[in-house]
TORKOL-4160 file (C-alpha; in steps of 0.2 Angstrom, whole numbers, padded with zeros to 4 digits, m for minus):
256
<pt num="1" X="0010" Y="0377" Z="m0351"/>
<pt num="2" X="m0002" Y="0366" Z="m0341"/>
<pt num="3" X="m0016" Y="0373" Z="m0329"/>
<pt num="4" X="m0010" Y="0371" Z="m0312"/>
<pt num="5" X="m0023" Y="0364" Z="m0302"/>
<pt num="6" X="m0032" Y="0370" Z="m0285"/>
<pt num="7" X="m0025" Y="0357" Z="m0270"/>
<pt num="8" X="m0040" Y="0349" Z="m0264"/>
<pt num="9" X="m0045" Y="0344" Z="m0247"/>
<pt num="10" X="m0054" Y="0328" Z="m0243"/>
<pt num="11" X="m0061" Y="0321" Z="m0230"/>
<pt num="12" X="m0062" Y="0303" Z="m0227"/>
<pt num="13" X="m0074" Y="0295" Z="m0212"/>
<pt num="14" X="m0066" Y="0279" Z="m0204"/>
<pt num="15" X="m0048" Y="0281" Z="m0215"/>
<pt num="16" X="m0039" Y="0279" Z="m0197"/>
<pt num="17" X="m0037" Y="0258" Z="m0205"/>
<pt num="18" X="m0041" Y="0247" Z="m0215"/>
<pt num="19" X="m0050" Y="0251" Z="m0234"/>
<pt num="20" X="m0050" Y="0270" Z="m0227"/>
<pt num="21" X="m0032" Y="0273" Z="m0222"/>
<pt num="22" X="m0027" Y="0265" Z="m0240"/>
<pt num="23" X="m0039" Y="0279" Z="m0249"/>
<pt num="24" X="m0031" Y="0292" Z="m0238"/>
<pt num="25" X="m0013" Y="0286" Z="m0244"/>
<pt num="26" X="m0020" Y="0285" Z="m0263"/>
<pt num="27" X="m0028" Y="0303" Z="m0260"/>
<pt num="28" X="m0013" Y="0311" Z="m0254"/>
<pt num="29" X="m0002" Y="0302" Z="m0267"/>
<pt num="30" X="m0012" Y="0314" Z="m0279"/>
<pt num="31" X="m0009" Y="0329" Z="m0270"/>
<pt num="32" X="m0024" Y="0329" Z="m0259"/>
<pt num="33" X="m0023" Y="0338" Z="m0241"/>
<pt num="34" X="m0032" Y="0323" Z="m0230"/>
<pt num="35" X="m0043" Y="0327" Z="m0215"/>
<pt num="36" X="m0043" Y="0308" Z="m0207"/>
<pt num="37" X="m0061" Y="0306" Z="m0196"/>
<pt num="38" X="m0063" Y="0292" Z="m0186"/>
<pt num="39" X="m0067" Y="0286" Z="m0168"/>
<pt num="40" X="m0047" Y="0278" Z="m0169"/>
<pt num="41" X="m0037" Y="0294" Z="m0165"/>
<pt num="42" X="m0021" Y="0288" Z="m0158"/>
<pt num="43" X="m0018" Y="0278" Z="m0176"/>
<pt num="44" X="m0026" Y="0292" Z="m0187"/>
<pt num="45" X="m0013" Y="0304" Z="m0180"/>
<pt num="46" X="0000" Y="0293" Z="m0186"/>
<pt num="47" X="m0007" Y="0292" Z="m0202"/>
<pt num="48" X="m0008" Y="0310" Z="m0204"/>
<pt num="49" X="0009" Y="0313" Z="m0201"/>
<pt num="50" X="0014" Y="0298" Z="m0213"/>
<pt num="51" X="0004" Y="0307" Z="m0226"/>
<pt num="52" X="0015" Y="0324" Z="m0222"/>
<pt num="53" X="0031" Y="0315" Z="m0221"/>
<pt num="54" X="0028" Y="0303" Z="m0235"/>
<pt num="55" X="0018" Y="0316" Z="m0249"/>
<pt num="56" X="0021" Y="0333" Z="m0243"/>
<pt num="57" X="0004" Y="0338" Z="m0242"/>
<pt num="58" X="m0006" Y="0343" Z="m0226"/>
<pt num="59" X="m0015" Y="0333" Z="m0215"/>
<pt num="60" X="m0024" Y="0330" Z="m0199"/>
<pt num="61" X="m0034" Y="0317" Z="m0188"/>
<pt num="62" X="m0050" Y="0320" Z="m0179"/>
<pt num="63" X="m0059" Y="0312" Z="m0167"/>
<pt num="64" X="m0077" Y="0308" Z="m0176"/>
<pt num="65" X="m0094" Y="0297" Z="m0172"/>
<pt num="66" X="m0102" Y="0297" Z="m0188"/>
<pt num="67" X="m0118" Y="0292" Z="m0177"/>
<pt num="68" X="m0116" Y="0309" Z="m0168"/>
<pt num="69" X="m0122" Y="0323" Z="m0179"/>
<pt num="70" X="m0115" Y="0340" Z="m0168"/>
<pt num="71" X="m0098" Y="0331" Z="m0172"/>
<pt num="72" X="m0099" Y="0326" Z="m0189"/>
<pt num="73" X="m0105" Y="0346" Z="m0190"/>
<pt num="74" X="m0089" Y="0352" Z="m0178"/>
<pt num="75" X="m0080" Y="0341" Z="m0190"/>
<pt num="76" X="m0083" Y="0348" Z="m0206"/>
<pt num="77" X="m0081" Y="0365" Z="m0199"/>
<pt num="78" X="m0061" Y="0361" Z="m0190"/>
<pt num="79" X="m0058" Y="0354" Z="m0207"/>
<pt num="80" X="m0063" Y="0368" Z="m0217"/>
<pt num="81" X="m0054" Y="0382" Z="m0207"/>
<pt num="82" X="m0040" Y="0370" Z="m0204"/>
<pt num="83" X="m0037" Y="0364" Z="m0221"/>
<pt num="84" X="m0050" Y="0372" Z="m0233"/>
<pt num="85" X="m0069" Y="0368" Z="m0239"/>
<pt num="86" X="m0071" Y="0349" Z="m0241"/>
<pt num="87" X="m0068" Y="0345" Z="m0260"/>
<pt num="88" X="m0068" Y="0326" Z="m0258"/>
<pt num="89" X="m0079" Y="0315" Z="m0248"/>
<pt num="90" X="m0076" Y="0297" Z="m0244"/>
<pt num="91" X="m0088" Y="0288" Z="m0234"/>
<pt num="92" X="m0077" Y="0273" Z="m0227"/>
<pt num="93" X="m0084" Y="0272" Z="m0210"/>
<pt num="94" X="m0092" Y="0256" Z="m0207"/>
<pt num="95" X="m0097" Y="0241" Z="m0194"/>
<pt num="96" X="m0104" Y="0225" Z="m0196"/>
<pt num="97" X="m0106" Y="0207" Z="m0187"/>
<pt num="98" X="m0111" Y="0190" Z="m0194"/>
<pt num="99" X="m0128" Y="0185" Z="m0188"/>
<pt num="100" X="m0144" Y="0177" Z="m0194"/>
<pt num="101" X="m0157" Y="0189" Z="m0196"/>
<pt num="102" X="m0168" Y="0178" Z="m0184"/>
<pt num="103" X="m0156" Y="0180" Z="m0171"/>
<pt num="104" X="m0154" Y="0200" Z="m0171"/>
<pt num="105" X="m0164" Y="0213" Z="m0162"/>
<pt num="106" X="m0168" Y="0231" Z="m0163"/>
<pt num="107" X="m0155" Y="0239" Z="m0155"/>
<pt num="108" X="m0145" Y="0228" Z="m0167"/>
<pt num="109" X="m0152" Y="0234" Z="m0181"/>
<pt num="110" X="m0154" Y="0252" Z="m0176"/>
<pt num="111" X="m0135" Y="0253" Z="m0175"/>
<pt num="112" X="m0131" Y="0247" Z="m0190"/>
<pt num="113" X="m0142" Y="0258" Z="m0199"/>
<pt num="114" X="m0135" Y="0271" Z="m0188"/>
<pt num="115" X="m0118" Y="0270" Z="m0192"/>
<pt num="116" X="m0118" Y="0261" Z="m0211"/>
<pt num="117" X="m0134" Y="0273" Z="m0217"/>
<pt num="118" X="m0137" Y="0288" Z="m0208"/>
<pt num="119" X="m0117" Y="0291" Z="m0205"/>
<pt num="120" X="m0116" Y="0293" Z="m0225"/>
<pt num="121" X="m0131" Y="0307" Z="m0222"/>
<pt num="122" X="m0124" Y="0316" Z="m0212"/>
<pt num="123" X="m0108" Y="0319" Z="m0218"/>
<pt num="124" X="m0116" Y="0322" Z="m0235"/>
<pt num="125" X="m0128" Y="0334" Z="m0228"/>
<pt num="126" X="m0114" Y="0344" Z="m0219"/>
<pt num="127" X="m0103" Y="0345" Z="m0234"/>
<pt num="128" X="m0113" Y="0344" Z="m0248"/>
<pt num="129" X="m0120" Y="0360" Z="m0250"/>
<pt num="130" X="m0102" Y="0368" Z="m0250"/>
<pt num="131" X="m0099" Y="0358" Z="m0262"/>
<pt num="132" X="m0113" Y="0365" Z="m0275"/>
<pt num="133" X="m0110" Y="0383" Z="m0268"/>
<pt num="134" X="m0093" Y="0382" Z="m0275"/>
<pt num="135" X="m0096" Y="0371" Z="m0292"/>
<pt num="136" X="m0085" Y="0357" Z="m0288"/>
<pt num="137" X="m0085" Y="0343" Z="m0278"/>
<pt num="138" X="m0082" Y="0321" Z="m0274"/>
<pt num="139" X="m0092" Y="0311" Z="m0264"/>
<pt num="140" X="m0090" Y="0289" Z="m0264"/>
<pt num="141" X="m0097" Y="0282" Z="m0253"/>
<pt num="142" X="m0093" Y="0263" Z="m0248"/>
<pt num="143" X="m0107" Y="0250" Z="m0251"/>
<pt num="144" X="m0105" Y="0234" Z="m0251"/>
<pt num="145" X="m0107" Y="0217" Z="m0266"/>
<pt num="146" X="m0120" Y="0212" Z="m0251"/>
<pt num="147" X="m0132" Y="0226" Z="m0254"/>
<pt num="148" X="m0130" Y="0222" Z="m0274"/>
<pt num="149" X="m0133" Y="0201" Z="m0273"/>
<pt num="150" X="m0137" Y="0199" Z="m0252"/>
<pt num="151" X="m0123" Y="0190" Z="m0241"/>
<pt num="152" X="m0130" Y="0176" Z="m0228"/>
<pt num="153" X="m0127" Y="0184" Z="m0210"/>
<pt num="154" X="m0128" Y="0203" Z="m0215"/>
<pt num="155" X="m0143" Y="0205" Z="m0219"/>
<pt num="156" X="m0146" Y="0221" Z="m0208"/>
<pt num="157" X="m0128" Y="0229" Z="m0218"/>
<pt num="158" X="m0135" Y="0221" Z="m0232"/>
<pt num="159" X="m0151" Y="0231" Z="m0233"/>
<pt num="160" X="m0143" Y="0248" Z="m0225"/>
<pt num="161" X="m0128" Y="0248" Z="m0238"/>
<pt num="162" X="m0143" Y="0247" Z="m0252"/>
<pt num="163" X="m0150" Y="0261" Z="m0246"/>
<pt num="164" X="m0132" Y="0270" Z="m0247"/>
<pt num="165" X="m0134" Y="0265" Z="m0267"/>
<pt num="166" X="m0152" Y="0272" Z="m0269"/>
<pt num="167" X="m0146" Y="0286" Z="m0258"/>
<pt num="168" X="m0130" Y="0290" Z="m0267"/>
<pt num="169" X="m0137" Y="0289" Z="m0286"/>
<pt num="170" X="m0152" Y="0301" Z="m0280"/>
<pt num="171" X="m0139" Y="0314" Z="m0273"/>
<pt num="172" X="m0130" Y="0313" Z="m0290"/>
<pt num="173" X="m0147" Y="0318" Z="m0300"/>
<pt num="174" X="m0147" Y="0332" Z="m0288"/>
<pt num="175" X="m0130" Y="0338" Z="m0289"/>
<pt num="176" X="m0122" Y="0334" Z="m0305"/>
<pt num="177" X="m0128" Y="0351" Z="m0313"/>
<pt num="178" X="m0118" Y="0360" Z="m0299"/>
<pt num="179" X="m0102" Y="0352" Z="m0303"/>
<pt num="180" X="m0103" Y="0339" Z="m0290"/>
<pt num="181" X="m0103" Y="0320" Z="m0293"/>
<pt num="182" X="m0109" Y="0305" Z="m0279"/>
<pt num="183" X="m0100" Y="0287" Z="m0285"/>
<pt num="184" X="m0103" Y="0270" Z="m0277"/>
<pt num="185" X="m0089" Y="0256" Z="m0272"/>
<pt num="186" X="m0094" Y="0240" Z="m0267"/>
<pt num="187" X="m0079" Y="0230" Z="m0261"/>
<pt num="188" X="m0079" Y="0212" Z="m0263"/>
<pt num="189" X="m0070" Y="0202" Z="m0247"/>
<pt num="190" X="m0056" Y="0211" Z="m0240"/>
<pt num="191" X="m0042" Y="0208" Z="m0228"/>
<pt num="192" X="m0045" Y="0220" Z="m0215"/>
<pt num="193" X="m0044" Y="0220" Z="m0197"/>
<pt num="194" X="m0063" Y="0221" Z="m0195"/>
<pt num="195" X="m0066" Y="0205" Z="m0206"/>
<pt num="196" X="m0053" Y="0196" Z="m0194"/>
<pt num="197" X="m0062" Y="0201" Z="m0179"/>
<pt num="198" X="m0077" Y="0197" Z="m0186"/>
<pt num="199" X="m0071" Y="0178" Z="m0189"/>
<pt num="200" X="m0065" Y="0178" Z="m0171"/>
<pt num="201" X="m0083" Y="0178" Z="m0165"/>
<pt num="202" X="m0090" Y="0163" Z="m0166"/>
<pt num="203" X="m0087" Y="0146" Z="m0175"/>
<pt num="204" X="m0101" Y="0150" Z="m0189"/>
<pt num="205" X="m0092" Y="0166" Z="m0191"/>
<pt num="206" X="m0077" Y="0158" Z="m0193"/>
<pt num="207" X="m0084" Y="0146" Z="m0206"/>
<pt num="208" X="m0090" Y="0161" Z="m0217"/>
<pt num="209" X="m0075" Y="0171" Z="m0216"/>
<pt num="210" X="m0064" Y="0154" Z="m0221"/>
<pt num="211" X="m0072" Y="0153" Z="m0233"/>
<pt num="212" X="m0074" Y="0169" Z="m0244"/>
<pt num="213" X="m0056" Y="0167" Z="m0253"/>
<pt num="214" X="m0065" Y="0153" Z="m0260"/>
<pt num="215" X="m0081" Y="0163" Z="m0267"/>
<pt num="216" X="m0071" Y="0174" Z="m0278"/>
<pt num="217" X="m0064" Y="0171" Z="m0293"/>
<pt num="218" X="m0048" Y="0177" Z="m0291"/>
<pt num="219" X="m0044" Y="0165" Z="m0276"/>
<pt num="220" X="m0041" Y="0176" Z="m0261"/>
<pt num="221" X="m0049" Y="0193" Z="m0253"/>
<pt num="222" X="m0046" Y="0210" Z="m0258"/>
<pt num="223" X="m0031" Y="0220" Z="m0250"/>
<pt num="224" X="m0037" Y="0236" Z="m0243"/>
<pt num="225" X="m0027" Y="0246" Z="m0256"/>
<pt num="226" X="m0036" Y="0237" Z="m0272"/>
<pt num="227" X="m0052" Y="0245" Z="m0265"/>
<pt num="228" X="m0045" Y="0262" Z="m0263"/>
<pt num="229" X="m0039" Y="0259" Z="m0280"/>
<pt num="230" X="m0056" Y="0260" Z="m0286"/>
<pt num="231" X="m0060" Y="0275" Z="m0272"/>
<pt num="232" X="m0049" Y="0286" Z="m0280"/>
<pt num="233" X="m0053" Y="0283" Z="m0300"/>
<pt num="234" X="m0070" Y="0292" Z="m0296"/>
<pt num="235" X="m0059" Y="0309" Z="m0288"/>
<pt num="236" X="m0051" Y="0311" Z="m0300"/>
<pt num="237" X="m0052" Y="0328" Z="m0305"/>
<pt num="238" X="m0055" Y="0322" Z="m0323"/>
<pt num="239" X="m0069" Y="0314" Z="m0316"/>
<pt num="240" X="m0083" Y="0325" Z="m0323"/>
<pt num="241" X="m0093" Y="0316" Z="m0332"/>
<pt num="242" X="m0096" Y="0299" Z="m0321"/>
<pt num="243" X="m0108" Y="0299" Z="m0308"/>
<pt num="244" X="m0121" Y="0292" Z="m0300"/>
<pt num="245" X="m0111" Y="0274" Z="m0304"/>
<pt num="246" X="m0110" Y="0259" Z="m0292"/>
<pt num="247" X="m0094" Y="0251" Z="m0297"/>
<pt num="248" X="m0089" Y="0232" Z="m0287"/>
<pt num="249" X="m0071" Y="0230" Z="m0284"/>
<pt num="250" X="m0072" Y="0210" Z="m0282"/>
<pt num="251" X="m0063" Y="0202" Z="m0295"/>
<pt num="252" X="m0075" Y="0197" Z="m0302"/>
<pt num="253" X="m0088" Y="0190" Z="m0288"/>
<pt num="254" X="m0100" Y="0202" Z="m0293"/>
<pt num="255" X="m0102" Y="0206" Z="m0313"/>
<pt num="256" X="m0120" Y="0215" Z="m0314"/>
């Protein structure tokens, strides 16, 4: 007879839409009770009861500002006595905009680091030791290809989601030894409704998001659920052995 397995709880930052929500279906497709944190709460209540509807597991949607640390704490703590210690992190929250780096200031860049860095921190912090406490535990965290080769108008997000590599690999020398592993995805272009209203911006916006389809291999962007693909190979809980990896789901536009 096989061993039956714990259910898992994960928590996903930014899973209300895009790349997130499609993790958040894939998770609970495996069984996963899904805690959905993210500043959109009308749609990640909707989500949640799609998940319960859909995959019989539990969920729940809650209102989070990753760039607020006393909520991603009130966060982690509803979660856990709503639905049980966080097994499973995903770090999907994100926010970018396509300017020249001449052009940005530092309230610019202090809100992207905010949010694209310091969000991944904190959430890590606040669940991490948990995690080692208990001996097992998931955390991937969303990069980007433009921290791995640079992408013309981001460099701000360029640079903050290279510190989410060298931050995530450190945490996975840390961890590992404690049954907890820390992974890296780096989606190529994706079709999501932030890269739309990014293209809306402006006409040099417009001319970069036209042409992204053209950059990769493959032809066209990346839908949401071909990243969350990726996501939720390193969740698995036969995952014990991979970490510290930073593994680009681009088709191709990125091979290093």
């Amino acid at each position: 007879m096989a061993e039956e397995r714990p259910t898992r709880t994960a928590l996903v930052t930014g899973g209300a839409r895009g790349i997130g929500s499609y993790v958040c279906r894939r998770l609970a497709a495996q069984g996963r009770n899904v805690a959905i944190a993210d500043l959109l709460t009308a749609e990640g209540e909707a989500l949640a009861a799609e998940l319960e509807a859909n995959h019989g597991v539990r969920a729940m949607a809650l209102q989070c500002d990753v760039t607020d640390s006393a909520r991603v704490l009130e966060v982690a703590a509803a979660v856990e006595a709503e639905l049980g210690p966080v097994d499973i992190l995903v770090n999907a929250a994100g926010f970018d905009r396509f300017v020249r780096f001449v052009d940005t200031d530092e309230e610019f860049w202090d809100m992207i680091i905010d949010i694209n860095f310091k969000g991944t921190l904190r959430t890590t912090h606040a669940v991490l030791p948990g995690m080692m406490e208990r001996g097992w535990g998931r955390i991937v965290n969303l990069s980007s290809d433009a921290a791995r080769v640079g992408s013309s108008l981001e460099s701000v997000y360029a640079g903050a989601k290279a510190g989410v590599i060298a931050f995530t690999k450190t945490v996975a020398r840390e961890s590992v030894k404690k049954g907890v592993t820390a992974n890296i995805v780096c989606p190529g272009p994706t079709d999501t409704d932030l890269i739309r209203e990014i293209g809306e911006e402006g006409d040099l916006p417009a001319k970069i998001v036209g042409s992204l389809s053209k950059a990769v291999p493959i032809g066209r962007m990346a839908e949401p659920d071909e990243i969350a693909y990726g996501v939720t190979v390193f969740t698995a809980d036969d995952a014990n052995y991979i970490t510290g990896q930073t593994l680009s789901v681009s088709a191709g536009l990125t091979m290093a």
